[in-house]
N, C-alpha and C positions, 0 to 999 in steps of 0.2 A: 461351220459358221461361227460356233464359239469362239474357237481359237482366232477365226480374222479378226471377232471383234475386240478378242483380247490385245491380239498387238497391234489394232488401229487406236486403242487408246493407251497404250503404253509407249513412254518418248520415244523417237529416235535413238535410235543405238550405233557407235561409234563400230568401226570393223575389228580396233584392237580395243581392247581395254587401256586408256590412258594410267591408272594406277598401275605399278608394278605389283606382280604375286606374287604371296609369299610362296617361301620354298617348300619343295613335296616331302613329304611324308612326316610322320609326328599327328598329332590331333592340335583343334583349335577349339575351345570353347565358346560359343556363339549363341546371341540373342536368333529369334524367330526372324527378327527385322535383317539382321547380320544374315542368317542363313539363305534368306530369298534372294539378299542383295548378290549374294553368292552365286546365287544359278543363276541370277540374269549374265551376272560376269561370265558364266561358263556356257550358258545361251551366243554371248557374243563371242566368245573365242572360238566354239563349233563353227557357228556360223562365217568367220575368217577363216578357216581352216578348210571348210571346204570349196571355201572360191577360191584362197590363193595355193592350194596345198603344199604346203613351203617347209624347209624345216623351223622358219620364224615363227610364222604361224600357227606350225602345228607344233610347238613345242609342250611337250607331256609338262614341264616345270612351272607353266603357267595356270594348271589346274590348281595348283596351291596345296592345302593341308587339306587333310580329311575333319569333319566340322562332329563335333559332339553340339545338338542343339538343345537347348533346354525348352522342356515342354509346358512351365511355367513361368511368374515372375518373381519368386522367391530366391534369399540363396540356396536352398536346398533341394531346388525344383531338381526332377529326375529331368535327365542329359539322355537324349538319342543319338547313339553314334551312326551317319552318314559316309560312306565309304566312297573314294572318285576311282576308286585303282584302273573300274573297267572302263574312263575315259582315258584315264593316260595310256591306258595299252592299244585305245582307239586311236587316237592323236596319235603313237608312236608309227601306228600302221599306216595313216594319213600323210605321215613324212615323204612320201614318195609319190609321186605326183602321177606315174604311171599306173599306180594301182586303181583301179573298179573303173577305167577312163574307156576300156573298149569292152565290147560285148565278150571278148575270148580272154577276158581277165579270170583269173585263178579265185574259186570261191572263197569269199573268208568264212561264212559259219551260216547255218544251218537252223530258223527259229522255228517251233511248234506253230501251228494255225490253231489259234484262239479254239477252244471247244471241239475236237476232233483230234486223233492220235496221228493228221499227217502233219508232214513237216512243210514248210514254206520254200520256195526256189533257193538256193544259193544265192545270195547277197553278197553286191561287192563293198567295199571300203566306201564308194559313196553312199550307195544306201542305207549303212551303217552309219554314218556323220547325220544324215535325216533323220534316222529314228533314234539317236543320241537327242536332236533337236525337240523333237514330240518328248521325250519322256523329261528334260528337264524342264519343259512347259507344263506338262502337266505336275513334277513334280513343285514347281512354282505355284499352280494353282491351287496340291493339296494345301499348302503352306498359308495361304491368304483365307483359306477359306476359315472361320469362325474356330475356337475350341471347343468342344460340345463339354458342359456341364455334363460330371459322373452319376448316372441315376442313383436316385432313392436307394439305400437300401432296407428301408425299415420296415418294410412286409417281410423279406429274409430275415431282418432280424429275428419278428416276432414266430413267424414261422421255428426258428432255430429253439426259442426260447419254447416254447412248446415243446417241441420234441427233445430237449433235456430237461424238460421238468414231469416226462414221463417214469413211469414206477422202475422199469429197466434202468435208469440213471439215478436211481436216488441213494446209491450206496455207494459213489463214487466219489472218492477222498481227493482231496491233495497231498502230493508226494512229499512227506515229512522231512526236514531237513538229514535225523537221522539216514532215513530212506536211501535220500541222493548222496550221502556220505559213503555209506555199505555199497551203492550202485559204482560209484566212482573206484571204490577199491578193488569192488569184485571186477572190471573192468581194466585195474592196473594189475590187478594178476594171473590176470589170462595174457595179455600184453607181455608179462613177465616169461610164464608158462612157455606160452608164444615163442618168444626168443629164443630162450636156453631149448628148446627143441629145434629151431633152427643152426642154434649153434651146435646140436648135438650132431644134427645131419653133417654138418660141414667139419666136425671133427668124431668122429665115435668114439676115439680112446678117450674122451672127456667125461662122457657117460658112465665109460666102466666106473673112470676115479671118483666120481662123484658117490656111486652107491659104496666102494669101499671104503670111503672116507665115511659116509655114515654107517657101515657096518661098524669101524671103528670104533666109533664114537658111542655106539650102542655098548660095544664089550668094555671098551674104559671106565662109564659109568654104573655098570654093573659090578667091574672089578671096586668100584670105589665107594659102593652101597654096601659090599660083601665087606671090605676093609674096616668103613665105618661102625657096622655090627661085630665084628670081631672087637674093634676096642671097645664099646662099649659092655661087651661082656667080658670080658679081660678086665677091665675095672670095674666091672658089678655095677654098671650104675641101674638101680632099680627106679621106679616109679614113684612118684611123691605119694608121701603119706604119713600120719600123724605118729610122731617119735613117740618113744616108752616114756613115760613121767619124768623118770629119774635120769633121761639119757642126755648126753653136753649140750647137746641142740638145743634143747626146751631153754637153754638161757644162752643169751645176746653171748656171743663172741667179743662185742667190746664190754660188758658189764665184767668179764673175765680180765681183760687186758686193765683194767679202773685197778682192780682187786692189786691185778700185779705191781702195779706203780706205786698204789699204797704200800702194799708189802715192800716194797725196794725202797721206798721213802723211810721208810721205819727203819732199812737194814736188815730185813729176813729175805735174803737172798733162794735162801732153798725154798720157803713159802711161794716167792716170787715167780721162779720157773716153775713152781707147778702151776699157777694160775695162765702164766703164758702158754704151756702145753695144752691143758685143757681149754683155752680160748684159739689154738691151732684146729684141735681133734673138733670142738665145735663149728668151725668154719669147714673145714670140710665135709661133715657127717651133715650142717646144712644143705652143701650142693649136692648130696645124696649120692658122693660117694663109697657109700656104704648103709646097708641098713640102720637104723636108731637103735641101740642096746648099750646099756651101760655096764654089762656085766662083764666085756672084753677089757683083756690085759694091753699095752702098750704094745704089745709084740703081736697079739692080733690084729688089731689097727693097722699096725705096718703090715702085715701079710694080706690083708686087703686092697693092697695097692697092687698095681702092677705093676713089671719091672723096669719095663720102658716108660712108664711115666714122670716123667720130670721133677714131679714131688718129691718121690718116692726118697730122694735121698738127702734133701731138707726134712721131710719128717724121720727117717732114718737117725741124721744127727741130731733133731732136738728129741725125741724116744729115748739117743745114750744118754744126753745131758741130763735130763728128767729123771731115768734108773739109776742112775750113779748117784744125783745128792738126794732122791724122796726114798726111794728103798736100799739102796746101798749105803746111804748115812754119809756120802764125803762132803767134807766144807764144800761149799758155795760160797762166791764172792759177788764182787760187784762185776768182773771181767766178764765171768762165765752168764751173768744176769744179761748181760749187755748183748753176748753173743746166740743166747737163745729167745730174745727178744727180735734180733733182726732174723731169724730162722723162720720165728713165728709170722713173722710180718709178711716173709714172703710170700707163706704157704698160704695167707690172709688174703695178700693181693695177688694172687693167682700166676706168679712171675718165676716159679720153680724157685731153685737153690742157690742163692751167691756162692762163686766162683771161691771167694776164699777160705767156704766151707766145704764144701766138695770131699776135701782128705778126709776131714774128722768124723764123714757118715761112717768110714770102714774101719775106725777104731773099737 
């Protein structure tokens, strides 16, 4: 009785839909309004399809798009998507005019009976165009009927708020940005982990190389720990610690180098190179080349070098220059001033022995 008296007040309805439909398949976005106007459209094209069963009539292209409907009126209202697939495949069966038309017609499908696990008789093609008819009536109806306001929830809320404001919850933090930083990476390296063990399955000789390649890498740096210790005890270099009083260290390396350019200003060449020697032996016995002692000869000093070290043979030649004009007595000029000044300079700035002294260490 509902249903007559729905469509005793609903217009007259044409047999075909005067508007053309749009073409099947893809989505349409549609109002509530839109979407009703919709089923009535597809209310009247069942309803021609099963009186003239044509393939005009029953064409599946005329159900149009599938309708995403919005369930409010915002832009941002959430969208119900509405699917017709299972009338076009109605309408497609419809096509033929001789189908569900005699009692010995071929069953199309088989529905449950409401409340009970049996099934309903086999249904022809027209029966199925009727009950295509009831359900897009009633789905027209759910469609007009009011949107029900979402209840309250503010008894859940307070309810909630109670039960985390129990003793059990009162030592629970928020997750510290540190926190989520350490989470995110321990995350990228199990990811990582992950992989290279995938990758390991899919090749194994990969696995071997990899741990050889870090055994390698283990003996390399061991051989170059070992190396490192060897030269530094090959050069003696010892530990800091406060030189003897009287040892070159205790005075400035450049207060030595002052001394020298006075003396060379003056013309006391052999005064000179001694001041630059001893402003050499103080630069190195600062970087603890050698223990602080003032009581070693020039020839110890050098014996404390080692062979391979770089120096060794720029202090080599500025040691002959120094024992040839302080203890050996020979003139000194301005040349030899000049050339054990740049000797001393180098061993000062850490750069070894200019090339165009080289010969004169082995003299």
């Amino acid at each position: 009785m509902a249903v007559s008296l729905a469509a005793a007040q609903q217009p007259p309805r044409s047999p075909i839909p005067s508007a053309p439909a749009p073409p099947s398949g893809g989505w349409h976005n549609v109002s509530m309004a839109e979407y009703r106007s919709h089923l009535q459209a597809l209310s009247v094209l069942v309803e021609a399809c099963a009186k003239s069963r044509d393939a005009k009539a029953c064409d599946p292209a005329l159900v149009g798009q599938d309708d995403r409907v919005a369930l409010g009126s915002g832009p941002n209202a959430e969208r119900r998507p509405v699917r017709y697939e299972w009338l076009r495949v109605l309408l497609q069966q419809a096509e033929k005019k001789s189908a569900g038309q005699t009692a010995k017609a071929a069953p199309v499908a088989k529905f449950p009976l409401a409340g009970t696990n049996a099934l309903l008789p086999p249904l022809t093609t027209t029966g199925l165009l009727q009950l295509a008819e009831k359900r897009l009536a009633a789905d027209e109806a759910q469609a007009r009927g009011a949107a029900k306001a979402e209840p309250g929830n503010s008894a859940q809320r307070v309810a909630m708020e109670q039960v985390l404001g129990g003793r059990e919850f009162r030592g629970l933090e928020e997750i510290s940005p540190g926190e989520s930083l350490a989470e995110k990476i321990d995350n990228w390296l199990n990811s990582l982990f992950a992989g290279a063990a995938r990758l390991g399955a899919r090749a194994p000789w990969l696995g071997r190389a990899v741990v050889a390649a870090f055994i390698l890498a283990i003996c390399g740096g061991l051989v170059w720990g070992l190396l490192q210790m060897e030269r530094r005890r090959r050069i003696r270099l010892t530990p800091e610690r406060k030189p003897a009083p009287d040892a070159p260290s205790t005075r400035e390396w450049q207060r030595w180098i002052e001394d020298a350019r006075r003396a060379a200003s003056a013309g006391l060449w052999r005064e000179a190179i001694h001041f630059v020697y001893w402003a050499a032996i103080s630069r190195l016995e600062s970087r603890r080349l050698w223990p602080a002692d003032r009581a070693r000869t020039p020839r110890e000093y050098l014996a404390l070098v080692a062979g391979e070290d770089s120096r060794r043979a720029g202090l080599a030649a500025l040691t002959g220059s120094f024992e040839r004009t302080w203890y050996g007595g020979r003139p000194a000029g301005e040349g030899e001033y000049r050339q054990a000044e740049q000797l001393a300079r180098s061993l000062i700035e850490g750069i070894g022995t200019p090339a165009n002294f080289l010969g004169g260490a082995t003299q």
